[in-house]
C-alpha positions, 0 to 999 in steps of 0.5 A: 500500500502506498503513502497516498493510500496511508494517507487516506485512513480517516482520523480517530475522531472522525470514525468516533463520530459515526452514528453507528458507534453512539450506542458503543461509546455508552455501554462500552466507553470511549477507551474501548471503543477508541481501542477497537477503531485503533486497531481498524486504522492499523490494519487499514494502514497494513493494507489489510483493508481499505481505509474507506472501510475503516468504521465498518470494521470498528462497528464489526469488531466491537465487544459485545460488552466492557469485560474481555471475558468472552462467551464460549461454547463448551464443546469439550464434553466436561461438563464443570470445565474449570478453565471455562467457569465451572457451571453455567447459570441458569436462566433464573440466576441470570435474570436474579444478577440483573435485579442485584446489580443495582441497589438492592436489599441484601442486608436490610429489613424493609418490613422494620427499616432495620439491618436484616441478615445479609442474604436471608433469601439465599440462606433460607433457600439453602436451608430448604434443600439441605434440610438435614443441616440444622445450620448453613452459612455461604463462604467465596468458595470451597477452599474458603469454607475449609480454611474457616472450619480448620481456623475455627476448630483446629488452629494451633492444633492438629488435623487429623487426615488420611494419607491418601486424601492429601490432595492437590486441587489444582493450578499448584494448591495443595490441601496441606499447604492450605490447611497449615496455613491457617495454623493448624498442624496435619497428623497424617494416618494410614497408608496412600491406598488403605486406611481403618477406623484404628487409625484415626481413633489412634492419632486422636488425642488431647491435641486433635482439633478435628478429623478430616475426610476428603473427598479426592476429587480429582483422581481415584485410586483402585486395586488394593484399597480401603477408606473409612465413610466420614459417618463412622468416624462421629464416635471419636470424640472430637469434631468431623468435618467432610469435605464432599467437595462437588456441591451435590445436596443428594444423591443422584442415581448417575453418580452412586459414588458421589458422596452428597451433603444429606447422607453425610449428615443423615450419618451424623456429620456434624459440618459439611463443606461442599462447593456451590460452582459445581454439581449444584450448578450455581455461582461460585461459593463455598457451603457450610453445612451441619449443626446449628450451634457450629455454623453460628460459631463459624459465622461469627469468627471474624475471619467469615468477614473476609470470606463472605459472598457479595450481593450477587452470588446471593442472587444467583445462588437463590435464584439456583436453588428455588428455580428450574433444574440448572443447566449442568444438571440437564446436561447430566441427565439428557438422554443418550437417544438425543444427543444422537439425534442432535449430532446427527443433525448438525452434522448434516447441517455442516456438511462434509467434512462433519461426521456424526460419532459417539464420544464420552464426557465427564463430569469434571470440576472435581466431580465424579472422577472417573465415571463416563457419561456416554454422550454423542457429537460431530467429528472433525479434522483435528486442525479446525480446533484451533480456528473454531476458538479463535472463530467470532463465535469461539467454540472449545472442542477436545482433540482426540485420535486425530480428530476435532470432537465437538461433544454435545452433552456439554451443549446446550440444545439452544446453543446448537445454531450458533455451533453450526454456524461457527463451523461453517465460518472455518470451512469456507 
């Protein structure tokens, strides 16, 4: 491109001032807008476009909201994908954030004018679908409602856990490490693959601040095992805490190994920690959940200050809890005949090179480790992976055996049309 052609690259202000970025400037702000129209004149002045097309680019290229998160569409088959958010919201707990983000009532009584308990609704809601617990409080997120039992119970004093559930949680943190940071010494029993009710009842002395089970999450060890169910360790004279991790409140028949919030209380656990992001299918937050007496005594402590929920997680959580099945429920239980009518479907809709195929999901976000969910989708050529996130649209598929997989039980039926769309845009 020549001088002349540089030249003619309209200035900032006049792309500003086209009518068709008003609405931009209001929403996103002059600096985002004024960034979108920086990057059209320098893809003008490369030659990449004429510079007469400048503003229709910058009205093409324009975020749809302030934030850099873009939506995305989760094709990778995991259900709670903890690189992209865990659980969706439902439809309910969308339209919940809209009402919080403005001036709301989350801490105040409009009946007497008086400060009221802050999220009294989202609490009651809690209480409602986890009836066993005699008291429920709501943390940040799961990490928060351990670290705020074992400063509560066990500073200065000793943890007692097994060996085989000193877990890693992801992104480098690992449960010791938290533990111990909140002045709490860990007593390790058993061995990595077997542990008894000896072994804890051993280790449990003058010095026990509580005794831990955790849920391993995120692996499973098989062969040559034993564990000890968090029920038969009540007897011990000091307090149990679960740590069930996934956020399911009830058992659910796909997940007979899941352990769940009312059977561990219905066995005499006296607090449950679990996560609200995850099989619960709400905002990320962490629960409390046990005795009465208990989780006052964990709400109360001045560090449940620093880990308390804003406005619009309690939103959202009510919101999940009283309304329709949230989205990674429906997932979870979509039946297989429909995923393979959808599959079919799309791949006819897209054409070759598109193939409809069965695939395998998984729960994900720490849930379930190890169980498969048969599951259906379109296969592609490996190499549309990466165009299909970098798409207008992005999708993020799972690569396996030489193939792109765009799994559908981690779709939602509703997200199908923009799916098709975003791989015909990377065929053309």
């Amino acid at each position: 491109m020549t001088d002349d052609h540089r030249r003619r690259v309209p200035r900032t202000d006049a792309v500003l001032a086209d009518a068709r970025l008003g609405p931009a400037l209001a929403t996103l702000g002059r600096a985002r807008v004024k960034e979108v129209v920086v990057a059209a004149q320098g893809r003008a002045r490369a030659g990449e476009i004429a510079p007469e097309a400048v503003a229709d680019e910058a009205v093409a290229s324009l975020p749809p909201t302030a934030a850099s998160m873009r939506p995305v569409v989760n094709a990778t088959g995991v259900l709670l994908h903890t690189n992209l958010g865990r659980a969706p919201l439902s439809a309910a707990a969308r339209t919940a954030l809209d009402a919080a983000a403005g001036t709301t009532d989350v801490e105040l009584d409009l009946a007497t004018g008086g400060r009221g308990r802050r999220g009294a609704g989202a609490m009651a809601a809690l209480a409602a679908a986890v009836p066993d617990a005699g008291g429920v409080h709501v943390v940040n997120n799961g990490a928060a409602a351990l670290i705020l039992a074992a400063t509560v119970l066990a500073a200065g004093r000793e943890i007692v856990i097994a060996r085989g559930e000193m877990v890693e949680i992801g992104d480098g943190f690992r449960l010791p490490d938290l533990l111990e940071s909140t002045g709490a010494r860990l007593r390790e029993v058993g061995t990595t693959n077997r542990v008894r009710v000896d072994d804890y009842a051993a280790a449990v002395g003058p010095q026990t601040g509580m005794v831990l089970k955790v849920h391993p999450s995120n692996f499973v060890v098989t062969g040559f095992t034993s564990s000890v169910p968090a029920g038969a360790l009540t007897g011990l004279g000091v307090p149990v805490v679960a740590d069930i991790g996934s956020g399911l409140l009830a058992p659910h028949p796909l997940l007979p190994d899941e352990p769940d919030a009312a059977t561990e209380l219905r066995a005499g656990v006296p607090l449950v920690t679990a996560s609200g992001d995850k099989l619960l299918g709400g905002p990320q937050a962490g629960l409390l959940l046990g005795d009465a007496d208990l989780v006052h005594r964990l709400r109360r402590h001045p560090l449940a200050r620093a880990l308390r929920v804003d406005k619009l997680t309690l939103a959202a959580l009510e919101a999940t809890l009283r309304g329709p099945l949230p989205p990674v429920r429906a997932m979870l239980e979509t039946d297989l005949a429909s995923l393979h009518s959808r599959a079919a479907a799309l791949a006819e809709r897209i054409g070759p090179p598109a193939s409809a195929v069965d695939c395998a999901a998984q729960v994900g976000g720490g849930g379930a480790p190890g169980v498969e969910l048969p599951s259906a989708g379109v296969a592609l050529p490996a190499s549309l992976a990466g165009p299909l996130r970098l798409g207008s649209d992005p999708v993020v598929a799972r690569v396996e055996q030489g193939r792109c997989v765009l799994d559908l039980r981690s779709v939602p039926p509703e997200a199908d049309d923009v799916l098709a769309g975003a791989v015909r845009a990377v065929l053309r």
